[in-house]
C-alpha positions in Angstrom: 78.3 88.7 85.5 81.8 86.8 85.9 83.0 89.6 83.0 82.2 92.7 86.0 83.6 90.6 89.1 86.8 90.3 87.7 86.7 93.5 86.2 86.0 94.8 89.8 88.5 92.9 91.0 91.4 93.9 88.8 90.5 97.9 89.7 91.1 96.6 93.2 94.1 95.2 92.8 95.1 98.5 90.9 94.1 100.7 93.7 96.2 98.9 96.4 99.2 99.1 94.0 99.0 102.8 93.6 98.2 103.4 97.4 102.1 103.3 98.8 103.9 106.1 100.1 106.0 108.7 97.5 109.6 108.4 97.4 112.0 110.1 99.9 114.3 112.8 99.1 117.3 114.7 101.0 115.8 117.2 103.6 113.0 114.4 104.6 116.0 112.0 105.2 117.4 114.4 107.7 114.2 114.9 109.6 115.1 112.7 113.1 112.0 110.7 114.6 111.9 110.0 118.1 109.8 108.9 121.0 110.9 111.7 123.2 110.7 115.6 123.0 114.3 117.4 121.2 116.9 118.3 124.0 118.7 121.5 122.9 117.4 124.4 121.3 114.0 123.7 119.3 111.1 125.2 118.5 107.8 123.3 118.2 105.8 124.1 115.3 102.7 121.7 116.7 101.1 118.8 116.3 101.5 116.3 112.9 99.7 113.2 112.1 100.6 110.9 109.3 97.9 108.4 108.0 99.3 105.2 105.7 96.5 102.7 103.8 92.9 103.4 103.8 89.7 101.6 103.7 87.4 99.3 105.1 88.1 95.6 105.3 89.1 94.3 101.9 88.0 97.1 100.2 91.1 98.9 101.2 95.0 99.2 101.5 96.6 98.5 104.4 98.7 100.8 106.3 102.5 100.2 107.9 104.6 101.9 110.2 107.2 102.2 107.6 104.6 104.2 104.7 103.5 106.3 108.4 107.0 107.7 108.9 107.9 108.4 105.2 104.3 110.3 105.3 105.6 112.0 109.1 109.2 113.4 107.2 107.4 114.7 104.1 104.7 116.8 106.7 107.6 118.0 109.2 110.1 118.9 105.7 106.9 121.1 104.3 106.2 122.5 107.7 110.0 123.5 108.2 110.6 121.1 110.6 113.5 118.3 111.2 112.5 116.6 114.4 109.5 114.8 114.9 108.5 113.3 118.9 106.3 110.1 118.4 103.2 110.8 121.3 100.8 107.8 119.4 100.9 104.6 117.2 98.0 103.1 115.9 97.6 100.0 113.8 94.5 99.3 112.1 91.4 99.3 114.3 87.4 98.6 114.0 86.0 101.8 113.5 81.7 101.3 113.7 81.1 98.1 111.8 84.3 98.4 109.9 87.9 97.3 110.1 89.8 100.9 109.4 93.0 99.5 107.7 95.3 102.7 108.2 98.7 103.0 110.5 98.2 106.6 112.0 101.3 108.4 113.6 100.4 111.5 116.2 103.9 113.3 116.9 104.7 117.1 117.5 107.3 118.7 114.8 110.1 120.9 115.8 112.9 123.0 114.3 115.9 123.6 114.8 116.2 127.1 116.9 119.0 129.5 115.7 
């Protein structure tokens, strides 16, 4: 019995390790995140939402703001976009009976217009 608990435990602890966000690279470095819609000439290529950590309770990984906008320039770089407007932040929050551990970004992505 002890043998499976810790067993179950290291798989945990193995999960959450593997959970974080993938590395950056150049174009989703140049992908500007704001709060407010692009002045100038952009096109809006519609709504994004980036989702870091998962899971209920303990039996999860829990999300950041930092994992959320790595997440957010990956999305807008594979839609084509390099601007992203922040409209919602949301940390973790009780979802039924369970305590959803994930940082969710809602934003609209744009592109440069030429």
């Amino acid at each position: 019995m002890l043998r499976m608990a810790m067993i179950s435990v290291s798989a945990l602890v193995l999960s959450a390790c593997t959970a974080g966000p993938s590395g950056l690279h150049q174009a989703t470095l140049e992908v500007d995140i704001q709060n407010v819609a692009p002045g100038g000439k952009y096109r809006n290529l519609g709504p994004i939402t980036a989702r870091h950590g998962r899971g209920c309770g303990l039996f999860g990984s829990q999300g950041n703001y930092e994992g959320a906008v790595i997440i957010l320039r990956e999305k807008a770089v594979a839609r084509g976009g390099n601007y992203v407007q922040i409209v919602k932040q949301q940390d973790e929050y009780m979802s039924d009976l369970c305590l959803d551990r994930a940082y969710i970004i809602d934003g609209f992505a744009y592109k440069t217009s030429e």
